[in-house]
Steps between C-alpha positions, in 0.01 A plus 500: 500500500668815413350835582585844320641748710273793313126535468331505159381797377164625674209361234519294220795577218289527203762300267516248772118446497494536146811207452323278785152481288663418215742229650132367661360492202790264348497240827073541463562299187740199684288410801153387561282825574399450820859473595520838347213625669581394866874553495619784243203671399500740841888560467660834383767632372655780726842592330773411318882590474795349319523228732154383655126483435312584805150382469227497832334187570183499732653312803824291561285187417464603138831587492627160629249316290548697169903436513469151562300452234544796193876577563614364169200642322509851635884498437465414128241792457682753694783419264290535203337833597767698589763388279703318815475286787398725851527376860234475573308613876169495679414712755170488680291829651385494882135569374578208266633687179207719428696812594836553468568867598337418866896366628758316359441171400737204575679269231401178629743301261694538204508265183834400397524562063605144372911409487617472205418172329843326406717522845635339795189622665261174386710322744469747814138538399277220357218716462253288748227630707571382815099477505483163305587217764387125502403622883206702384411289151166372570475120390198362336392176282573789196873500548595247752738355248669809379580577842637161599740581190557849555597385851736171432695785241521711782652273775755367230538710218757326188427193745139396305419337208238784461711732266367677365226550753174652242243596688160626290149651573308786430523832655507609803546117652846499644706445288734787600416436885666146427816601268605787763432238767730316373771745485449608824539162649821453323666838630391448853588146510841483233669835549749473283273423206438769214121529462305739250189524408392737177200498276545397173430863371761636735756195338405645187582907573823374668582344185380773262698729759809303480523486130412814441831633738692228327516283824379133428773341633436643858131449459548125417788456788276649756148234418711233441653535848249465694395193672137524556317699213177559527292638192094584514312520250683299206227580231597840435798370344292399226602698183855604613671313261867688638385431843401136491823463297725639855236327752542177318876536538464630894288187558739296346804636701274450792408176451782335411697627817262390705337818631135524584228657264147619597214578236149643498271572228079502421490201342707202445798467257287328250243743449742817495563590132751711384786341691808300310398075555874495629390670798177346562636160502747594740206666752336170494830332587438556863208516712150665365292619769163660439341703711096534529232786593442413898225386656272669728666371825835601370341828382396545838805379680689726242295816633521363886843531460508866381250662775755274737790691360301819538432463857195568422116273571242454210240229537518170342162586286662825334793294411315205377281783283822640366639166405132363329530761251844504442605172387758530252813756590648535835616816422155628452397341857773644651457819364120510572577426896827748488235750368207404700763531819674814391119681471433360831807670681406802296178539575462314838181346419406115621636245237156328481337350150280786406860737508689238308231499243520868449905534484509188259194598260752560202758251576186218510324674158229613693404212711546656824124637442360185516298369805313215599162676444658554145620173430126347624324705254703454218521093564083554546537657160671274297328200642146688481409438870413660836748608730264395802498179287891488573448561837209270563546167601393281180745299298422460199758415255478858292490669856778276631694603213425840538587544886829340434617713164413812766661359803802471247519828337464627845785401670687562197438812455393651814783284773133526700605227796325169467281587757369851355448284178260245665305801687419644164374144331233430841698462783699206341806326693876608369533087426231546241655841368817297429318185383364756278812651337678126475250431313502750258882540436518095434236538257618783308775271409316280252167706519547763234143643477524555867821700451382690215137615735751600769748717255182666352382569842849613604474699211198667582613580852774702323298699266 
């Protein structure tokens, strides 16, 4: 943390304001909005010299979260702005960065410009979050096995016949949590070993760099000499004919002395296109490891885990509402309970259901609207009967049917406790409730009009 030893001009610099929208507007286009939205949206820019970029975040908790996760991006745009890198600061106002003529506001931490690319530096820094450990990687049935592997590479890296290790799902699973886990392990555990981990488009400006300052040889001296090398995101190599011509080199010099290599990607080496077959075979000459969308106990655990962290109590039905609806990315369900917790501290309010509905509506396309009264109607709708019919007591078959599509979409949709749920439907018992939604997700497997009469009443709800 470095702080300035002057104050920023009183007010905002009008060419820093001016510089900061239009460096937004460049990382608007890289992330997901509502990242944009929560995190950078509010920030400012305050002033700029030769040196640094002082922009104002809304509280030290953007700050933190916005560097951990946009450095790179922010850097690149700065750069491409104003012409050359910045150092780059955030300070946050006492009234929380509203006004900023009211007293001096505080740097709370600086952001260090990237090193240059080709140097002895890879080796004193290996570019890991210290973030990503196997400590705090939550384990599920959806990447049980990757772990396992990640783990073995870990506790005896060049030792394994896993080499390389390629480990491939879609985003926002892990895949990064695992590979830096990895190195991390290693440099706590084997000191003396030379770990870095780089993205495949950061191999491929330290390559463009080195050739275009004539320095190739030092570029392929310093990858090669590494002993654990850890690459994410091996797709984006696809196309780079002059850089899958020095990876495929870097691997072999790798390999063939034994040191340990680490790969991610989206999708597995035979459905990446674009890459040379010479280094697809030799992904698949290790271990393949595929890792799946989690399950709604791990999606739960996963957001247990991050109130835990927090210090901070939300009950279990907010997080099992947050996790129903999203199923796919954990870095969407970690951003929606970051968000969801950061509005909380903001605002002080009770972290209860109806409050997580409001701060989620966008990030849940509008479903944080929906209630049971909602869901009853619409399920009354579709199947053209009564809601006191749904309530009642008979048991038909069409009614049966009924009850349990709404019982479904419910808790789905609303994280409404099991209890709440059988209130609404006649004072039923929780047991039936879950009887209830078994039901329904087993026979949406096989049962395609059924899933089709609850996506066109999903669809409804949303409209």
């Amino acid at each position: 943390m470095t702080e300035k030893k002057t104050s920023p001009e009183s007010g905002l610099s009008g060419s820093a304001e001016q510089a900061w929208s239009q460096i937004l507007e460049i990382v608007k286009g890289r992330i997901p909005l509502q990242n944009f939205n929560t995190w950078l949206k509010p920030t400012s820019g305050v002033s700029i010299d030769s040196e640094v970029f002082l922009v104002c975040a809304p509280n030290k908790f953007a700050a933190n979260w916005i560097t951990d996760k946009f450095l790179e991006i922010i850097q690149e745009a700065v750069a491409a702005v104003l012409g050359a890198p910045r150092q780059i600061e955030f300070i946050c106002s006492p009234d929380g960065g509203e006004n900023l003529s009211t007293s001096p506001p505080t740097p709370i931490f600086n952001m260090e410009q990237p090193k240059p690319p080709v140097s002895a530096r890879l080796f004193q820094d290996s570019q890991l979050s210290q973030r990503y450990l196997f400590e705090n990687f939550v384990v599920g049935d959806s990447n049980q096995f990757a772990h396992a592997a990640a783990l073995a590479v870990a506790k005896a890296p060049m030792q394994t016949k896993y080499n390389p290790l390629y480990i491939y799902g879609g985003v926002g699973l892990g895949k990064t949590h695992l590979a830096q886990a990895v190195g991390n392990y290693a440099r706590m555990h084997f000191t003396n070993l030379k770990v870095l981990y780089v993205t495949s488009e950061r191999f491929t400006n330290d390559f463009i760099d080195a050739i275009a300052h004539q320095r190739t040889a030092e570029f392929a001296r310093l990858y090669r000499g590494v002993d654990l090398l850890l690459l994410d995101d091996i797709q984006f190599l696809t196309g780079k004919e002059a850089t899958q011509e020095q990876f495929f080199h870097t691997f072999n010099a790798l390999h063939q002395a034994g040191k340990q290599i680490v790969l991610t990607s989206d999708r597995s080496p035979r459905e990446i296109k674009g890459l040379e077959d010479r280094l697809l075979s030799r992904f698949q000459s290790g271990l393949v490891a595929d890792i799946q969308p989690p399950d709604l106990e791990t999606r739960i655990a996963i957001l247990q885990q991050i109130v835990h962290l927090e210090n901070q109590s939300v009950s279990f039905d907010v997080l099992t509402y947050i996790a129903r609806n999203i199923t796919r990315n954990i870095r969407e369900l970690e951003g929606s309970i970051v968000r969801l917790l950061a509005y909380g501290s903001v605002t002080g309010r009770e972290l209860n259901l109806s409050f997580t509905q409001e701060v989620l509506r966008e990030a849940l396309g509008g479903s944080c609207t929906i209630n049971n009264d909602v869901i009853i109607k619409a399920v009354c709708a579709h199947f053209k009967v009564q809601a006191e019919q749904l309530k009642s007591k008979r048991k038909t078959a069409e009614l049966a049917r009924a009850r349990q599509v709404a019982m479904y979409i419910c808790r789905k949709h609303t994280g409404s406790s099991l209890k709440t749920i059988g209130e609404e439907f006649g004072g039923r018992d929780h047991s039936t409730v879950i009887h209830s939604i078994g039901v329904i997700e087993n026979d949406m497997k096989f049962d395609f009009s059924l899933r089709h009469s609850i996506e066109a009443i999903e669809a409804s709800l949303k409209a």
